[in-house]
N, C-alpha and C positions, 0 to 999 in steps of 0.2 A: 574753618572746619566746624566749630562748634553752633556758626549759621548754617552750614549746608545739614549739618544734624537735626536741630529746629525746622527743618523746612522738611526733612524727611518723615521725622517723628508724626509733624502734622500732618503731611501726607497717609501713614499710616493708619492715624487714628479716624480719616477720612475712610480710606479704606476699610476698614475691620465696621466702621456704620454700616459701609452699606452693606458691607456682606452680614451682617448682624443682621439688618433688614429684609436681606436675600432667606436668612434662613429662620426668620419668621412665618413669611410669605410662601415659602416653598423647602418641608424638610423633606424632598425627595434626594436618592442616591445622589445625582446631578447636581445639587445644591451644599449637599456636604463635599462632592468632591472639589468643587467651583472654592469654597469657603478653604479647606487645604491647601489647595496650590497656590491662591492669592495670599495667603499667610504665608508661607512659605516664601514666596515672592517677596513679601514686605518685609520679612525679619532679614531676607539677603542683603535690600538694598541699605535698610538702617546698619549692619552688620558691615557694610563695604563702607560707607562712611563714614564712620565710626574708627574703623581698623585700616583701610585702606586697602586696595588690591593686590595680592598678589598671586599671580596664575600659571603653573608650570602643565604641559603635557606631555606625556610617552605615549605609546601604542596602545596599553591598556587602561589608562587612567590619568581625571586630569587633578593637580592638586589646585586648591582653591583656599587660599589663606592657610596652608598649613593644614588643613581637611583633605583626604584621597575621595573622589569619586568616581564610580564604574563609568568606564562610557561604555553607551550603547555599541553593539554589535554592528558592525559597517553589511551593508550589502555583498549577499555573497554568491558566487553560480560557479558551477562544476561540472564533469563530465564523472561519470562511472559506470561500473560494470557488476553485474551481478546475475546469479545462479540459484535456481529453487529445484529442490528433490523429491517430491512426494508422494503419495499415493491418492490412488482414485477411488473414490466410493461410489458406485451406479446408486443413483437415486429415481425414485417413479418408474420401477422396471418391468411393471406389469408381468410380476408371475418368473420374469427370469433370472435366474440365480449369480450374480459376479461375486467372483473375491478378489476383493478388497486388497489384500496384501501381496497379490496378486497382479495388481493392477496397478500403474504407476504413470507419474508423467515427469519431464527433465525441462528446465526451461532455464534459457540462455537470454538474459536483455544486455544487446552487444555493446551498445551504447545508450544512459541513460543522462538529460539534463538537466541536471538539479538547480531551484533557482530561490534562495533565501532573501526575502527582503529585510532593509537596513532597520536593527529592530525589534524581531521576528523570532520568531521558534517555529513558523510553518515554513515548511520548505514545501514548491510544488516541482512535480518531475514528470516528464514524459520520455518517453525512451521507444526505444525499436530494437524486436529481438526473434526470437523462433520459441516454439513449443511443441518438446515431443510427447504422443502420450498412448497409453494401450489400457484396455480393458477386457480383462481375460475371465470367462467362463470359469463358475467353482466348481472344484471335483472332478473327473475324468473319464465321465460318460456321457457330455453334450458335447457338441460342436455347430459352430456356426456354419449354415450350407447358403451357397449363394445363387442365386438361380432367376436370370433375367434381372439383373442387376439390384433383388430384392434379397433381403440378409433375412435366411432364417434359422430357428434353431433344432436340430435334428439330433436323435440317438445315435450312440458311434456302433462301426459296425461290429462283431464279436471277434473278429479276425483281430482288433488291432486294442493298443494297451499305453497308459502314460500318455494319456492324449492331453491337450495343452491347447485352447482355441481363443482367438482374442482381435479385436478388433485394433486397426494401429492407425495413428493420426499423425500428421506432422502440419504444419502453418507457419506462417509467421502473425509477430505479437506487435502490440503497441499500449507499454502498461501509463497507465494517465494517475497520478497518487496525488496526492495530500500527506503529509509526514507533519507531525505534533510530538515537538520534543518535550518531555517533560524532566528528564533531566540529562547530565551528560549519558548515561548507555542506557536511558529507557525513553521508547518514542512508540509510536501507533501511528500506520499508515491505513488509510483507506483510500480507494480508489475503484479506478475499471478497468478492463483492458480487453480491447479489441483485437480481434484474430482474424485473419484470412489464412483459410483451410485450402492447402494446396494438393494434398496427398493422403490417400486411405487406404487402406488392404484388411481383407482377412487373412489370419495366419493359421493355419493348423498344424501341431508338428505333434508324432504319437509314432508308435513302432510299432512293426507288423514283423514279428517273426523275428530274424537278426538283425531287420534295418532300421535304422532313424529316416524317417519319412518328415519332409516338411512341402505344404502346399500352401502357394501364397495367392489371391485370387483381389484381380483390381477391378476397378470398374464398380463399385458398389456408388451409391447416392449418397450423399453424404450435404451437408451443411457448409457451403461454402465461407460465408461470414457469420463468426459467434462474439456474442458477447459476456466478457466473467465482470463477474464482482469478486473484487479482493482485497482482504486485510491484512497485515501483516505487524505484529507487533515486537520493537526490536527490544532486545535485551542487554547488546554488547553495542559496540560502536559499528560492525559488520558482519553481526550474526542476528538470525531475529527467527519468527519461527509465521508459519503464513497458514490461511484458510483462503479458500477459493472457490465462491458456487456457478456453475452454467447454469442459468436459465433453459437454455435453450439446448433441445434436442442434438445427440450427434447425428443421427441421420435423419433427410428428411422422414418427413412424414408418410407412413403406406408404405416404405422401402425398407422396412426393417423394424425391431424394438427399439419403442421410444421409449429411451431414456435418457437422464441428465445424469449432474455429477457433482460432485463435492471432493477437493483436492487438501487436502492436509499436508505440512510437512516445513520442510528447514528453510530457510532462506539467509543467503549469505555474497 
């Protein structure tokens, strides 16, 4: 024992030269971390010959001479489900008026696959889901009129009252994220998520007299493929609260008001 100590010692002190050398030659980040772990390495092996080994593990932890150590996180992947509620903000509307609180969208990711490597605090995920969403005229004297499949916005006529005008979208989604945990119930996602736009209408619904009148009108141009940018920052372990901008116009271009959108609201 007290040879194999002697042969480590001098191994050591071999050691600790050159990295002495190393960190003459080079005190960058790279050079102090290099000098660490080889220290670290060399006090183990003098340490295990000295004392001898003994090495227990569990699930969480391994012991090492009477020492507990963290083990690393194993590789991990999942399936899950998740829901966002928001509302829609029209942005770049040239001139036309939406509200806000008014305006809202639901989105359903039916299944998503979360995949953490061994290690790791990034999890990345892709998933496939639907999005519904509408954007409704403020106040209740416009209305969207539709006319050769171009969306426009027209004055309501005086006969009628409690009018309610709003553009409705449905799709389906494919949210692509990045997730960065920073501790157990706080993480920040960013990511994208691709939409194919399957279905659009105007809606008009407002009363004339004793009735509730609703006219629902298809066929408008609309933007078949969109792309969002989205964030979402968690707070609990499956609640968190999200932001979401479209670049991109809901209808095309010439067919109506171009405008974009900014979506706010819970995610859980």
């Amino acid at each position: 024992m007290e040879t194999n100590l002697i042969i480590l010692m001098a191994f050591a002190i071999v050691v600790f030269a050159l990295i002495a050398r190393l960190w003459v030659l080079d005190m960058s980040h790279n050079g102090k971390k290099a000098f660490l772990v080889i220290a670290f390495m060399t006090a183990g092996i003098v340490a295990h010959a000295e004392t001898g080994t003994t090495v227990t593990e569990n699930d969480s932890t391994i012991t090492y001479n009477g020492i507990k150590i963290a083990k690393g996180a194993d590789e991990d992947d999942s399936w899950s489900m998740h829901f966002n509620i928001g509302v829609d903000i029209a942005t770049n509307t040239h001139g036309v008026d939406f509200a806000p609180f008014r305006s809202w969208e639901i989105g359903w990711t039916v299944a998503q696959y979360d995949w953490t490597p061994k290690n790791s605090k990034t999890t990345l995920s892709a998933g496939a889901g639907m999005t519904f969403r509408n954007y409704t005229l403020s106040g209740h004297d416009n209305l969207f009129v539709v006319a050769n499949n171009e969306v426009g916005v027209g004055k309501r006529d005086g006969s009628i009252s409690e009018l309610s005008s709003s553009i409705y979208t449905f799709g389906f989604s494919v949210p692509l994220l990045v997730k960065q945990r920073f501790s157990k119930n706080f993480a920040i996602s960013i990511g994208a998520q691709l939409n194919y736009n399957c279905y659009e209408r105007v809606r008009n619904h407002y009363e004339q007299g004793d009735n509730e009148v609703e006219v629902s009108t298809r066929g408008i141009k609309y933007r078949p493929f969109t792309i969002d940018v989205i964030g979402i920052v968690h707070v609990a372990k499956s609640f968190g609260f999200y932001c979401k901008y479209s670049p991109m116009s809901v209808l095309k271009k010439n067919y109506g008001p171009d405008f974009k959108s900014v979506a706010v609201g819970v995610y859980f």
